[in-house]
C-alpha positions in Angstrom: -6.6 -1.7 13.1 -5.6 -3.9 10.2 -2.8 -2.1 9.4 -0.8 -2.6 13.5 -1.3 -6.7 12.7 0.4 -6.2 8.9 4.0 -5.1 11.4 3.5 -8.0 13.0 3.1 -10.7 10.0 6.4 -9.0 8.0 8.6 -8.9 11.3 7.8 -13.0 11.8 7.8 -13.6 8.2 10.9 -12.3 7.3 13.0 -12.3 10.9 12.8 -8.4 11.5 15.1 -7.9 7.7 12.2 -6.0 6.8 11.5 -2.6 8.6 7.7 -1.3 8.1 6.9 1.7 9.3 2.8 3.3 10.0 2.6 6.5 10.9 -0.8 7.2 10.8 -2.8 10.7 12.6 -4.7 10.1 15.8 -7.8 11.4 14.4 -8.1 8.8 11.9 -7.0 6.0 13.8 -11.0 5.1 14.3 -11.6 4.8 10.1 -11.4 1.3 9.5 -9.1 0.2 6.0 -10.2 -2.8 4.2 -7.5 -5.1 4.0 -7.4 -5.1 0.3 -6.6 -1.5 0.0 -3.3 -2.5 1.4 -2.3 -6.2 2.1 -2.2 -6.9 -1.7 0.2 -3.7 -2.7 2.8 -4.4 0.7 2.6 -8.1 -0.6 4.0 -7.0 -4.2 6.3 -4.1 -2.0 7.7 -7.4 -0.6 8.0 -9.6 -3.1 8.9 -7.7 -6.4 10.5 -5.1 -5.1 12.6 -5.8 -1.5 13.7 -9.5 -1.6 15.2 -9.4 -4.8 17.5 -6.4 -4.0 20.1 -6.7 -1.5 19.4 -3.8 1.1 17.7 -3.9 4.1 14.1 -3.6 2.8 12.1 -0.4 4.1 8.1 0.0 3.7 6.4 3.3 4.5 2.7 3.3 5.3 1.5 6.5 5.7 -2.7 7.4 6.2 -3.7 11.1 5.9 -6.9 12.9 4.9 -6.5 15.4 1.6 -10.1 17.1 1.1 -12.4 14.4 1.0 -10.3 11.4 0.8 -8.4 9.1 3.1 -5.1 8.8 1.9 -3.3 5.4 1.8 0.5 5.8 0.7 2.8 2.8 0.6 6.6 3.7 0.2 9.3 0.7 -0.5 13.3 1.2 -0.8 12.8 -2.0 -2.9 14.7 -2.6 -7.2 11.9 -0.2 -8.5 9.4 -1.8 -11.2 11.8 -2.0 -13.9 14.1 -4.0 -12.9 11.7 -6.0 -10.9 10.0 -7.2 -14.3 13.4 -9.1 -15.4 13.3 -10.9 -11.8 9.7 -11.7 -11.3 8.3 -15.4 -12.6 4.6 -13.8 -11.1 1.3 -14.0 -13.4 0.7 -10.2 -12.2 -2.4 -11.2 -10.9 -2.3 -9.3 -7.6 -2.8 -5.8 -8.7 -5.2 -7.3 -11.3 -7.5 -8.3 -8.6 -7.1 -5.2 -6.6 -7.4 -3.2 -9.8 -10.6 -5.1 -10.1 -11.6 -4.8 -6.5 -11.5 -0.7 -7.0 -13.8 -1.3 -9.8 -16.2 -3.0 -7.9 -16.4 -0.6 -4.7 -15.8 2.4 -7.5 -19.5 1.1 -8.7 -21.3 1.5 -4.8 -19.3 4.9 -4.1 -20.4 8.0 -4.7 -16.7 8.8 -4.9 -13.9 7.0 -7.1 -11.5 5.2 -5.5 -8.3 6.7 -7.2 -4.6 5.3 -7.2 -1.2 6.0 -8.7 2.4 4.5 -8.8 5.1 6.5 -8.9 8.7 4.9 -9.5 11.5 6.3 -7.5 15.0 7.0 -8.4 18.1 8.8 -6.9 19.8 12.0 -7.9 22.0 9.5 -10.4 18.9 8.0 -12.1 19.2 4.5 -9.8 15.8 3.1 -8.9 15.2 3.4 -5.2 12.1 2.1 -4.8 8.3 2.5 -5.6 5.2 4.7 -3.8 1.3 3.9 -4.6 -0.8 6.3 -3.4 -4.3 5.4 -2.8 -7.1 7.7 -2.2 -10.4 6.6 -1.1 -13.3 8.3 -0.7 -13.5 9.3 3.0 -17.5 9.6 3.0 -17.5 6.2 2.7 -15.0 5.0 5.1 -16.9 7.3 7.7 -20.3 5.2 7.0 -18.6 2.0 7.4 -18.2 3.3 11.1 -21.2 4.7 11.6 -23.0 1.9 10.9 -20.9 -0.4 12.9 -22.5 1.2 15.8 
């Protein structure tokens, strides 16, 4: 699964300073996740949000199934969006795309794929980070296997 090789890539790229963690059920380790549900949103975890702070970055991946949907959830301890915008030279193209790439798949689905990002801060008001949650249509990801075989 794409998401096992996406450990791999951040503890060479950035010399193990970067702990990701995937927890992700048994039963859903057979649904296959195109990579552009995730790579593009740990890229920007990464970028915007863990190298310009100064901790020891920290991205959650976690995959669950609410109703009908797959659940993606990516969870950084990174500066938060806000103070990433006064340290970031980027042309915000990356969540343009995969804004765009939602739109597209949104148009074969018979299901939306939905997402949300939520800014997190401490009990003192300090940004701790950011979570996207991603929820695609689990119908879908199910026929993608099926017809695999």
């Amino acid at each position: 699964m794409f998401v096992h090789h996406v450990n791999n890539i951040v503890n060479y790229r950035y010399n193990g300073k970067i702990l990701l963690v995937v927890n992700i059920p048994e039963e859903l380790q057979s649904i296959p996740i195109l990579k552009m549900l995730l790579q593009p949103i740990v890229e920007n975890a990464i970028k915007h949000g863990i190298l310009p702070g100064t901790n020891e970055g920290f991205i959650m991946i976690r995959i669950s199934r609410e109703n009908d949907y797959l659940k993606l959830t990516i969870e950084d301890n990174g500066i938060g969006r806000v103070k990433s915008a006064g340290h970031s030279n980027s042309t915000g193209k990356g969540l343009k795309i995969t804004g765009e790439f939602y739109d597209i798949l949104n148009q074969i689905n018979k299901k939306p794929i939905k997402h949300y990002i939520t800014d997190l801060y401490d009990d003192f008001g300090e940004a701790m980070g950011t979570r996207v949650d991603v929820w695609v249509p689990l119908e879908e990801a199910v026929e993608a296997v099926s017809s695999k075989k």
